[in-house]
Backbone as CSV, one residue per row, in Angstrom:
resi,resn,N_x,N_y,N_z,CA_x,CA_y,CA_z,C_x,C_y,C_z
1,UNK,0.840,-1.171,0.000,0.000,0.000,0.000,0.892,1.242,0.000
2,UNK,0.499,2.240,-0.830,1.113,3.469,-0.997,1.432,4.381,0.522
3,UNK,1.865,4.930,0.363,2.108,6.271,1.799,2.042,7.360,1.154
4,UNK,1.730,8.414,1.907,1.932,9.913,1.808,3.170,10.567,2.648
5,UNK,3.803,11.418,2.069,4.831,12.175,3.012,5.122,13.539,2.832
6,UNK,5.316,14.003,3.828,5.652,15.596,3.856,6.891,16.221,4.457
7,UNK,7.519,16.327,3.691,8.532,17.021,4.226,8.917,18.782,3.927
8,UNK,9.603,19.244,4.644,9.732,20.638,4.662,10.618,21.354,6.328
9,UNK,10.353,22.392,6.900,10.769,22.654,7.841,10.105,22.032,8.712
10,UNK,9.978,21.875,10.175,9.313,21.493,11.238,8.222,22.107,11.625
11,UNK,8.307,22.944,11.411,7.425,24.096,12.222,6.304,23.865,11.107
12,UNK,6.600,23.810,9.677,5.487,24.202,8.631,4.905,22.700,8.687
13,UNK,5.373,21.427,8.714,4.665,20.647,8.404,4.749,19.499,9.802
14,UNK,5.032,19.521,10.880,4.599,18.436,12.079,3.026,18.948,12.191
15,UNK,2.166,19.383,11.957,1.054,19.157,12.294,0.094,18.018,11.397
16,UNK,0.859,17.576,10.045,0.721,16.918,9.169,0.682,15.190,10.151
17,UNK,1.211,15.321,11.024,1.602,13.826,11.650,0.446,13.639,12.068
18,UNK,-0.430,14.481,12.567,-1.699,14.061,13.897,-2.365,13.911,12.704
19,UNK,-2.043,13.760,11.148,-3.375,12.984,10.410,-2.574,11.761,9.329
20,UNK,-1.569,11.242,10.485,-0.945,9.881,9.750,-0.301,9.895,8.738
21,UNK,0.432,11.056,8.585,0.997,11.275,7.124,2.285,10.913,7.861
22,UNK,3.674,10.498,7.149,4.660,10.445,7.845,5.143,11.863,7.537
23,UNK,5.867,12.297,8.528,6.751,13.474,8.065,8.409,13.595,8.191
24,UNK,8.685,14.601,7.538,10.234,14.468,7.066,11.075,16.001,7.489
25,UNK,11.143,16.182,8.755,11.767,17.701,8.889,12.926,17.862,8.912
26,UNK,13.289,19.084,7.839,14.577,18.543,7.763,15.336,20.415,7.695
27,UNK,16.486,20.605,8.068,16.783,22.133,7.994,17.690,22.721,7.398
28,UNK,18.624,21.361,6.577,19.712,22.111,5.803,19.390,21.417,4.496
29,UNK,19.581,21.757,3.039,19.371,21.724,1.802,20.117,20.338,1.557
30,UNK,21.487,20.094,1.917,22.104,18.638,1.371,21.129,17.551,1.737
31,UNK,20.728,17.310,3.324,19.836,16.929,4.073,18.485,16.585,3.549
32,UNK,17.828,17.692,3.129,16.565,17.710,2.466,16.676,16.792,1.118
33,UNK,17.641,17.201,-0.174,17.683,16.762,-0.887,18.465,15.110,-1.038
34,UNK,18.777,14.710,-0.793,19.022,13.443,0.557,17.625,12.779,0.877
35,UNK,17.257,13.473,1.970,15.722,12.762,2.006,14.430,12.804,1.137
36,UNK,14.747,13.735,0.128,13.559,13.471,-0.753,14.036,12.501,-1.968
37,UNK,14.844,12.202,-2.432,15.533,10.929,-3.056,15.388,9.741,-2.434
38,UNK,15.510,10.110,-1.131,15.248,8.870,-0.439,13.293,8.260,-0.458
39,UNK,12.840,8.986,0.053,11.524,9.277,-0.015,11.029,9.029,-1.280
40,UNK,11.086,9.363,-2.510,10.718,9.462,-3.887,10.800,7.598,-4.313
41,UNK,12.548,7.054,-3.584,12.307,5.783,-3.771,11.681,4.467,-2.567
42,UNK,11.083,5.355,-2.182,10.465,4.618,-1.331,9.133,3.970,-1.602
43,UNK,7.873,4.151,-0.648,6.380,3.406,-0.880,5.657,4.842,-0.810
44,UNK,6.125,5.777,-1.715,5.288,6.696,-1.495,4.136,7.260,-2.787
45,UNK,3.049,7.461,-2.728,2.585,7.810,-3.776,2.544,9.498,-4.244
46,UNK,2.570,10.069,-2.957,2.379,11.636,-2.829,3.361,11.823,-1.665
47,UNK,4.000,12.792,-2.710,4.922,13.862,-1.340,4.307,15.277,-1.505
48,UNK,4.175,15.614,0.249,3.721,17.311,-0.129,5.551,18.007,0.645
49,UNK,5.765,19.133,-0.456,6.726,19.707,0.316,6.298,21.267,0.045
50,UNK,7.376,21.648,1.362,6.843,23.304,1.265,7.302,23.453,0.070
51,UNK,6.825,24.724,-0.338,7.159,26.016,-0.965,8.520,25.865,-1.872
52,UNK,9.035,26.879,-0.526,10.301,27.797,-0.384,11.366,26.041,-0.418
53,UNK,10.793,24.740,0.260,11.975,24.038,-0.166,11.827,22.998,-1.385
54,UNK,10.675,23.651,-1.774,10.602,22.738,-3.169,11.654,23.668,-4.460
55,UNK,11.451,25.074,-3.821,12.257,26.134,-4.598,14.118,25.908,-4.791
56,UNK,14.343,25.348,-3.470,15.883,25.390,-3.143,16.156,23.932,-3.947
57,UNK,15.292,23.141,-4.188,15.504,21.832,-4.835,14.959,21.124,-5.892
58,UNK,14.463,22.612,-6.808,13.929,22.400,-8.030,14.373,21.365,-8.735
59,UNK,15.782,21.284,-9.259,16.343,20.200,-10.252,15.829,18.645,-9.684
60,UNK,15.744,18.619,-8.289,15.351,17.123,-7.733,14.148,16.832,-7.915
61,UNK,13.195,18.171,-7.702,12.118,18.257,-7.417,11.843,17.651,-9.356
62,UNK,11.985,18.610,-9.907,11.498,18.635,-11.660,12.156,16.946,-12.427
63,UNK,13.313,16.361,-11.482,13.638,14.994,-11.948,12.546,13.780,-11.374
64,UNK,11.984,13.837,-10.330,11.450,13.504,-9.511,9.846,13.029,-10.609
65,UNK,9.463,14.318,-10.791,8.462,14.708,-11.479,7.982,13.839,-12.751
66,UNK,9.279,13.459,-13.072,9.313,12.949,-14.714,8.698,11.117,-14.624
67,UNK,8.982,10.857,-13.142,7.963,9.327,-12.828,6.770,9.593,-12.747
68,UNK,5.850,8.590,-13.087,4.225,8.913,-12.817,4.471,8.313,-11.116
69,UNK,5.207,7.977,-10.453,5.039,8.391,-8.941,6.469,8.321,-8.344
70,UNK,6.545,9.223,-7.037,5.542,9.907,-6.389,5.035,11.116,-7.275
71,UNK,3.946,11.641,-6.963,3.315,12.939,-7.233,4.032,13.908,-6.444
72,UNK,4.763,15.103,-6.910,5.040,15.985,-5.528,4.731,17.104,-5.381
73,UNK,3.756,17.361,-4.776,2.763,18.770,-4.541,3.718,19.454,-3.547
74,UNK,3.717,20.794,-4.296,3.936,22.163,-3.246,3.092,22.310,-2.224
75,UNK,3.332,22.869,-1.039,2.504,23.433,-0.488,2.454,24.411,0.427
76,UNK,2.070,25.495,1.173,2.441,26.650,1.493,3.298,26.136,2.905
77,UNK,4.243,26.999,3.318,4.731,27.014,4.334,4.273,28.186,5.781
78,UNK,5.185,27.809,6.895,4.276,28.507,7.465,4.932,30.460,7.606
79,UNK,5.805,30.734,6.664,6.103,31.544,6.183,5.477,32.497,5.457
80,UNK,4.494,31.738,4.637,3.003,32.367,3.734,3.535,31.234,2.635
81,UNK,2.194,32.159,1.677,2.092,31.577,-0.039,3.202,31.950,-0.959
82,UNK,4.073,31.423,-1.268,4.923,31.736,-2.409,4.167,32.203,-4.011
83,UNK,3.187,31.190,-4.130,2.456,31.229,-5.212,2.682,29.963,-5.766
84,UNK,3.910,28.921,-5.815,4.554,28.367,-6.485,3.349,26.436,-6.542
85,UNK,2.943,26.721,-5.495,1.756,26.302,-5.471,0.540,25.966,-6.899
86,UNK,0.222,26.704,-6.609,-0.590,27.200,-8.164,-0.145,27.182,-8.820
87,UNK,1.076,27.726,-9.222,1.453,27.981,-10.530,1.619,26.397,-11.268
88,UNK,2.290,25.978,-10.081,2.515,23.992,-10.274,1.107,23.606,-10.986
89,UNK,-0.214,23.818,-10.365,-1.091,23.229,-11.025,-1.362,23.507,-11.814
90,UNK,-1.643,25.083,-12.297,-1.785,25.791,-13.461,-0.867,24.808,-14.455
91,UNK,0.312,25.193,-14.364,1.059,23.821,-15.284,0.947,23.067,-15.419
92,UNK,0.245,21.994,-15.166,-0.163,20.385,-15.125,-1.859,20.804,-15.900
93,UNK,-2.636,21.597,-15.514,-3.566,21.563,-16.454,-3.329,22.102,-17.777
94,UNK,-2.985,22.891,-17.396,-2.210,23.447,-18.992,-1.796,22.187,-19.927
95,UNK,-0.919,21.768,-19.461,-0.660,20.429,-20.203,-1.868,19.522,-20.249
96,UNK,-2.421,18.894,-19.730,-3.595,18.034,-19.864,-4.714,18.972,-20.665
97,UNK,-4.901,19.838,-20.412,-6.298,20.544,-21.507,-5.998,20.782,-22.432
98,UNK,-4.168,21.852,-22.486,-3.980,22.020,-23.503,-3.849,23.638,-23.898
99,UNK,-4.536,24.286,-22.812,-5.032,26.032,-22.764,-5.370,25.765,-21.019
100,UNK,-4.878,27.410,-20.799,-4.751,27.623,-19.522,-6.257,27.995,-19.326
101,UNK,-6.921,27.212,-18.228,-8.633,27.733,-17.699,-8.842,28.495,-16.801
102,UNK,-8.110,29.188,-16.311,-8.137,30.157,-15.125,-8.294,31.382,-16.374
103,UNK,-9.337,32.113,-15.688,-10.083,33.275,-16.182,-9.516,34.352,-15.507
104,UNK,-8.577,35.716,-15.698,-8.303,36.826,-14.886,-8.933,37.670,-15.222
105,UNK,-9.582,37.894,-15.826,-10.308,38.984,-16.298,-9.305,39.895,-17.091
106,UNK,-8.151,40.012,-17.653,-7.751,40.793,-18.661,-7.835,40.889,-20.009
C-alpha cells in the first residue's frame, strides 16, 4: 500500500503527523535533498513539500516529477504563499487541456 509524506521545515509541516501522514523535517538543503531521493524511492505515492523548499531543490524536485510516482505537490509554508503552489497546477492543467482555464479577467 502506498504512503503519503511531507517534508519541509518542522514548524510548517509536524502538524501533518496528527493525520498519519509520515513526516520528514529537515533544515539544511544537502539533508533535504538526501531525504527526498530517499523518499521518492520509497512506498510513497504523494509527497507534499513546502514552498520555499521545493524552490531550493527544483532540479530534484522537476527529476522527480518525470515518474508517474511519487506525485510531488507544493505546499504553502508557514512563512506564507509563495504562489509556487498554483502555478505547479496551473502547469499540469495546462498540459492536460492544452489552454490555460483560469479566467483573470484581462
Amino acid at each position: 500500500m502506498y504512503k503519503v509524506a511531507v517534508i519541509g521545515d518542522r514548524d510548517s509541516i509536524y502538524g501533518f503527523a496528527a493525520l498519519g501522514l509520515d513526516v520528514f523535517p529537515v533544515s539544511e538543503q544537502i539533508e533535504a535533498a538526501h531525504k527526498l531521493r530517499e523518499i521518492a524511492e520509497g512506498e510513497y505515492a504523494v509527497v507534499y513539500i513546502t514552498e520555499a523548499l521545493a524552490e531550493q531543490l527544483r532540479s530534484e524536485v522537476d527529476r522527480i516529477q518525470q515518474a508517474a510516482l511519487p506525485a510531488v505537490i507544493p505546499i504553502p509554508g508557514v512563512s506564507g504563499n509563495t504562489g509556487a503552489g498554483i502555478a505547479n497546477v496551473k502547469k499540469f492543467v495546462e498540459q492536460a487541456v492544452g489552454s490555460d482555464i483560469i479566467f483573470n479577467g484581462d
